[in-house]
C-alpha positions in Angstrom: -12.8 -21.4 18.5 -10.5 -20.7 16.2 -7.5 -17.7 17.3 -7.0 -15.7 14.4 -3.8 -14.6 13.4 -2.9 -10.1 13.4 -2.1 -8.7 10.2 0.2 -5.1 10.0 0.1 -3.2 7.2 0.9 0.4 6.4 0.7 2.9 3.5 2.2 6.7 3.2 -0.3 9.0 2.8 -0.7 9.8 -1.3 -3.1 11.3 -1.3 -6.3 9.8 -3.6 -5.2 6.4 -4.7 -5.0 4.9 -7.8 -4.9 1.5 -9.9 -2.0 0.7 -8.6 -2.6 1.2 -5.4 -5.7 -1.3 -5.6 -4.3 -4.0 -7.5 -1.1 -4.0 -5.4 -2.5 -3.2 -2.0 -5.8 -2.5 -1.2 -7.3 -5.5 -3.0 -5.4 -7.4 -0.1 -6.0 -5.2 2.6 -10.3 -5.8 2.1 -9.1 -9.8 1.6 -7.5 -10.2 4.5 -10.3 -9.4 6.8 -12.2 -12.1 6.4 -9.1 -14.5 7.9 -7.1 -12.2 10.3 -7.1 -9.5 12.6 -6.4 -6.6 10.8 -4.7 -2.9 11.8 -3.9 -0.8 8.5 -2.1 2.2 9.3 -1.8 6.0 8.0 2.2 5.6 8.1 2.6 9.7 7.8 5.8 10.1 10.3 7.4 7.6 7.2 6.3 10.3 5.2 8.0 13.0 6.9 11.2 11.2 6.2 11.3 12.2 2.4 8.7 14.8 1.7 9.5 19.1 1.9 6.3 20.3 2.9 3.7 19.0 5.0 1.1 21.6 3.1 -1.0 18.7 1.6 -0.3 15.9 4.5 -3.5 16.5 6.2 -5.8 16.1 3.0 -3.1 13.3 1.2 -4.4 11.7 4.7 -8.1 11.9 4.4 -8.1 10.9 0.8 -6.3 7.5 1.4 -8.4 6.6 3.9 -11.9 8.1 2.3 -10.5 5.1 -0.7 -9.6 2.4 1.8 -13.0 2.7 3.3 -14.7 2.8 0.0 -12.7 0.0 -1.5 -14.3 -2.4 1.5 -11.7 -2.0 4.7 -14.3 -2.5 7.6 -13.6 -0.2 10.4 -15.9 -2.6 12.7 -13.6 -5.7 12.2 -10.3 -3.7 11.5 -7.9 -0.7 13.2 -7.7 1.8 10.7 -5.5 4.9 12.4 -2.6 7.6 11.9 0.5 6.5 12.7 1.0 9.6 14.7 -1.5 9.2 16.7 -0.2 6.5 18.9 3.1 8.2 19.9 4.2 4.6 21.6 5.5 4.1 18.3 8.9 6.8 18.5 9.6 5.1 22.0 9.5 1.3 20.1 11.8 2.9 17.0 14.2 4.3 19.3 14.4 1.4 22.1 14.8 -1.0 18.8 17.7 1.1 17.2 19.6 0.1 20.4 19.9 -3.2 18.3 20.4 -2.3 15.2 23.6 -1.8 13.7 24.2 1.7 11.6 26.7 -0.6 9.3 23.4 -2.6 8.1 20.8 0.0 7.9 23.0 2.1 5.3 23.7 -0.9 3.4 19.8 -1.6 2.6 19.4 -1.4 -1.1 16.3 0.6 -0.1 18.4 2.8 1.2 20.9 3.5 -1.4 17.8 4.1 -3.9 16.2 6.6 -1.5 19.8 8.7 -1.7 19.8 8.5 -5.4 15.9 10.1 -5.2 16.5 12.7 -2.5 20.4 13.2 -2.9 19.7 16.6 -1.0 17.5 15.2 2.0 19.2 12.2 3.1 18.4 12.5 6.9 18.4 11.0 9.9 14.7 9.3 9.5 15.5 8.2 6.4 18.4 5.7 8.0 16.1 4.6 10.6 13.2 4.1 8.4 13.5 0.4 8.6 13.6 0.4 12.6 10.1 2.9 12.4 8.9 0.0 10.0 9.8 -2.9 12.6 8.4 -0.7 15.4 5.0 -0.3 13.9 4.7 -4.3 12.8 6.3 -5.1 16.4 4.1 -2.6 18.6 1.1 -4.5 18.1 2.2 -8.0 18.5 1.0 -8.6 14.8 2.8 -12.0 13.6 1.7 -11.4 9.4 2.5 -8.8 7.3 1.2 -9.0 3.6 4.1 -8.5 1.4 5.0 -9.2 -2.4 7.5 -11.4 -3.1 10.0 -8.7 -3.9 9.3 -6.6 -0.5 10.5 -10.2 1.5 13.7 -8.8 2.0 12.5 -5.4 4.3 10.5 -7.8 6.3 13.1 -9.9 7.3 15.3 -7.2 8.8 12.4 -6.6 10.9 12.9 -9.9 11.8 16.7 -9.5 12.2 15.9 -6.8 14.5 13.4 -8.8 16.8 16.1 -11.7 17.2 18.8 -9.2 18.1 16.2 -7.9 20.7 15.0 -10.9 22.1 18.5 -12.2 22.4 20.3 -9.3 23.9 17.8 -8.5 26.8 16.8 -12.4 27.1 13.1 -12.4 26.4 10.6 -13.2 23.7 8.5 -10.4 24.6 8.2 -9.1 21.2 7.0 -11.1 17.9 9.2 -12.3 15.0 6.5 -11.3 12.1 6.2 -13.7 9.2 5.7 -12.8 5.7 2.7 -13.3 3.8 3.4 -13.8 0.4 0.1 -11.5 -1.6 -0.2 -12.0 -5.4 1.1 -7.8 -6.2 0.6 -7.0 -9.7 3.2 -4.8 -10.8 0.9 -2.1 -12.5 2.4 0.1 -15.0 1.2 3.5 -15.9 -0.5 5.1 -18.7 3.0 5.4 -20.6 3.1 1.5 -20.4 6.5 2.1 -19.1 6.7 2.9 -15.8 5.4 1.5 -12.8 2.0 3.5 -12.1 2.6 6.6 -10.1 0.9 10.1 -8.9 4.8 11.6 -9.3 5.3 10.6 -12.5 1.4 11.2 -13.8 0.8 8.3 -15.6 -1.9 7.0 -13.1 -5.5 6.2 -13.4 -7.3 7.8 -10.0 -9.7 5.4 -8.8 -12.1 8.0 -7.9 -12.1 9.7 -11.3 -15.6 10.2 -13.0 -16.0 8.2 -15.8 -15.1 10.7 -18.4 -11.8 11.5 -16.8 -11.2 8.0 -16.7 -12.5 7.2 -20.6 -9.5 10.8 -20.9 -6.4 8.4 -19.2 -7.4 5.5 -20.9 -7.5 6.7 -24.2 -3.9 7.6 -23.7 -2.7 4.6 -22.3 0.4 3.1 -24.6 -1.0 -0.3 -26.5 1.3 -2.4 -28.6 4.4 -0.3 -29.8 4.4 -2.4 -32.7 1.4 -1.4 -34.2 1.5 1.2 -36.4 -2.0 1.5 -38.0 -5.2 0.2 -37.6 -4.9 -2.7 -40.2 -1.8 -3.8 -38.4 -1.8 -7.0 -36.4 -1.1 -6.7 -32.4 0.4 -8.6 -29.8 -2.0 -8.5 -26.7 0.8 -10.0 -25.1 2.9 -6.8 -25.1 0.0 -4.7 -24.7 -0.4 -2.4 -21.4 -4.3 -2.2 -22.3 -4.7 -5.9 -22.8 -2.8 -6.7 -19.6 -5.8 -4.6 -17.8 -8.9 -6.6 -19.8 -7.2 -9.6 -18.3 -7.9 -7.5 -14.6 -11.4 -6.2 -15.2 -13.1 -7.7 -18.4 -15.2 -10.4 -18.9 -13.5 -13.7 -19.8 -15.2 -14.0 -22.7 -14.6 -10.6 -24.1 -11.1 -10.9 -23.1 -11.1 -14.2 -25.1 -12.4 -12.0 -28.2 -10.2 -9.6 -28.3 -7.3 -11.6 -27.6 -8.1 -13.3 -31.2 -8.9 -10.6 -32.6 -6.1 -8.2 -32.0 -3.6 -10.3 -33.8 -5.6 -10.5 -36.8 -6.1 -7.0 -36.9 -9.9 -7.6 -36.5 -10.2 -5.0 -33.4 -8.0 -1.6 -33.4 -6.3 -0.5 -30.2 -8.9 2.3 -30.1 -12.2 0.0 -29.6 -10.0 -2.1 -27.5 -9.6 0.9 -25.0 -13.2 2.1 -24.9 -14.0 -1.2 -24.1 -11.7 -1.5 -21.4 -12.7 1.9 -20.3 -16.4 0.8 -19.9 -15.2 -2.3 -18.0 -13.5 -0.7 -16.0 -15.9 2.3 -15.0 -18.5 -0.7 -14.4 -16.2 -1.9 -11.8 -15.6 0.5 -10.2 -19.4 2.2 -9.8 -20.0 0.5 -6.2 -16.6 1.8 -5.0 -17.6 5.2 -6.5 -21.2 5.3 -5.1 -19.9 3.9 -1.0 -17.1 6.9 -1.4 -19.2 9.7 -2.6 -22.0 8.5 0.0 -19.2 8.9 2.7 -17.9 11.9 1.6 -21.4 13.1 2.5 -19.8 13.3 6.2 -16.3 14.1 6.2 -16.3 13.8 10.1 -17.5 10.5 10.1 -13.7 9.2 8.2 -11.9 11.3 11.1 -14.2 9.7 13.5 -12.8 6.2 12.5 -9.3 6.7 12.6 -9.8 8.4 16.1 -11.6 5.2 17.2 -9.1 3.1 15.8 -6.1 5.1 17.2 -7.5 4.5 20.3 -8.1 0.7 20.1 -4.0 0.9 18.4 -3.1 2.5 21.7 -4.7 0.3 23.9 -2.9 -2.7 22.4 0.3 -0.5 22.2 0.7 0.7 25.8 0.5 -2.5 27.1 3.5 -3.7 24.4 5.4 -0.8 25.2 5.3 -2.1 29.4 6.1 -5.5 28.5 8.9 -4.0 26.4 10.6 -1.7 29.3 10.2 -4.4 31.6 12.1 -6.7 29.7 15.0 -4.2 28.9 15.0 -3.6 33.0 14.0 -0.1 32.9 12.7 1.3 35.9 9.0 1.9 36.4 
C-alpha cells in the first residue's frame, strides 16, 4: 500500500474568487487530491493581520469556500476548515517565535512590501506572519506545500524555522516541509496590466453569470498596438489571446492566432469568442455552486467537520511538541 504524502495549503478569505484565483490556486488544490493527503485552510487570523474591519470576514469566508467546493475540492478525501477554529494553531506560532529571530522576520522582502501597503497598520501579526504560516504547515505534520516558483523563498523560512526548532530542543518532532513546485500562471487583470485582483477591480468573478462575464470581457485590454480594426495584432502581447491559450479550443486558438496578425479577426470577435469559451467552461462549476448554495448550512457543516478532523491531528502535534520542549504536563 502505497503512504501518501500531506499537502498544506492556505488562502485568506476574499471573498468570491476569481480567474486568478483558479488558475493560480485552486486548479492545484482539486489536482492534488488525487496524489496526496490534502488540508486546505480558511487562513482568516492571517487576515486579521492587514484588514480594518472584520464586517465582511464572515461572508468573504463562506464565499471562498462555496467556490473551492464548486471548483472540485472534495470534502470526503480532504480537510477543508477555518483557521480559527483549531486554536492549537496560536500555541504552535508562539512556541515557534521562541526560534525565530526578530532581525530576520523584518528583513523578509514580504515584509517590507506589506509596510509600503499598510504604512499605518504595521503591527505585531504582521511581523510574525511568517511564524503563523510555519505553524499552520507544521501543526499537521504536512511534508508538501504547493508553491510557485516565486513563493520558494517563504517556504524555506518555514523550513529555517523547523531546523532552528529541532536543533535547539534536540528533537525531530516537527516536519521540515518541502516545496512543490505548481505551474502558477501569473493572471493579469482586465486592464492587462496588473496582476488580477478584487482591490484593484480588474477581475473576472468566477461565479458571474454569463452576461456579467461577456460585460468584463469586453473591457479587457487587447493588443495596445492596434489601433483599428484593419490593423494587424500581435496575439503575443495580447491579454485576451493569452486566455484563448487557457480555455479555447486548440484549433480555434490556432485560427485566431493566424488571423490576428493579418488583420483577418478584430479584437472585438476575438473577445466574444473567448467570452463563450469561457462561460462554456465554467457552466459545471456554475451549476455544482448554485446547486450547493441551495443549502448554505451544508458549506458550514463541512468546515465544522473538517475543523474537527484538523484538531484531532493537531492536539496530538501540539503534545509531541510540549513534550519535546520539556514543558510540564
Amino acid at each position: 500500500m502505497t503512504i501518501k504524502g500531506r499537502v498544506f495549503s492556505g488562502a485568506r478569505p476574499t471573498g468570491r474568487q476569481h480567474l486568478g484565483n483558479y488558475l493560480g490556486a485552486i486548479k492545484n488544490y482539486v489536482a492534488l487530491q488525487d496524489d496526496y493527503d490534502c488540508i486546505y485552510c480558511i487562513v482568516d487570523i492571517h487576515a486579521l493581520t492587514t484588514v480594518e474591519t472584520t464586517e465582511d470576514l464572515k461572508e468573504n469566508i463562506y464565499e471562498m469556500a462555496l467556490d473551492w467546493l464548486a471548483a472540485g475540492i472534495r470534502p470526503e478525501d480532504s480537510i477543508v476548515f477555518i483557521q480559527s477554529h483549531v486554536p492549537y494553531v496560536m500555541e504552535m506560532h508562539t512556541l515557534l517565535s521562541m526560534v525565530t529571530p526578530l532581525g530576520k522576520l523584518t528583513e523578509l522582502p514580504t515584509f517590507k512590501e506589506k509596510i509600503k501597503q499598510n504604512p499605518n497598520n504595521v503591527n505585531y501579526g504582521l511581523v510574525g506572519y511568517p511564524v503563523l504560516m510555519t505553524a499552520d504547515i507544521v501543526l499537521y505534520k504536512a511534508d508538501t506545500v504547493p508553491v510557485g516558483v516565486d513563493q520558494a523563498p517563504h517556504l524555506e523560512f518555514a523550513r529555517e524555522i523547523v531546523r532552528s526548532f529541532n536543533y535547539r530542543y534536540g528533537t525531530k518532532v516537527l516536519i521540515e516541509p518541502k516545496v512543490k513546485h505548481t505551474e502558477v500562471l501569473k493572471v493579469l487583470g482586465i486592464d492587462g496590466k496588473k496582476k488580477m485582483s478584487k482591490s484593484l477591480d480588474n477581475h473576472i468573478e468566477l461565479a458571474a453569470t454569463p452576461e456579467e462575464t461577456d460585460k468584463r470581457v469586453m473591457q479587457m485590454l487587447t493588443d495596445p498596438q492596434r489601433v483599428r480594426r484593419e490593423d494587424p495584432g500581435d496575439p503575443d502581447v495580447c491579454n485576451v489571446f493569452s486566455m484563448h491559450k487557457i480555455f479555447s479550443p486548440k484549433d480555434e486558438i490556432e485560427m485566431i492566432n493566424t488571423e490576428c496578425r493579418r488583420a483577418g479577426i478584430g479584437c472585438v470577435d476575438c473577445k466574444k469568442r473567448f467570452s463563450a469559451n469561457l462561460n462554456k467552461h465554467l457552466e459545471p462549476f456554475r451549476a455544482k455552486r448554485a446547486e450547493i448554495e441551495k443549502s448554505p448550512d451544508s458549506v458550514w457543516d463541512i468546515l465544522r467537520d473538517g475543523a474537527k478532523r484538523a484538531n484531532a491531528i493537531a492536539k496530538d502535534v501540539i503534545e509531541e511538541t510540549r513534550a519535546a520542549i520539556g514543558l510540564p504536563e
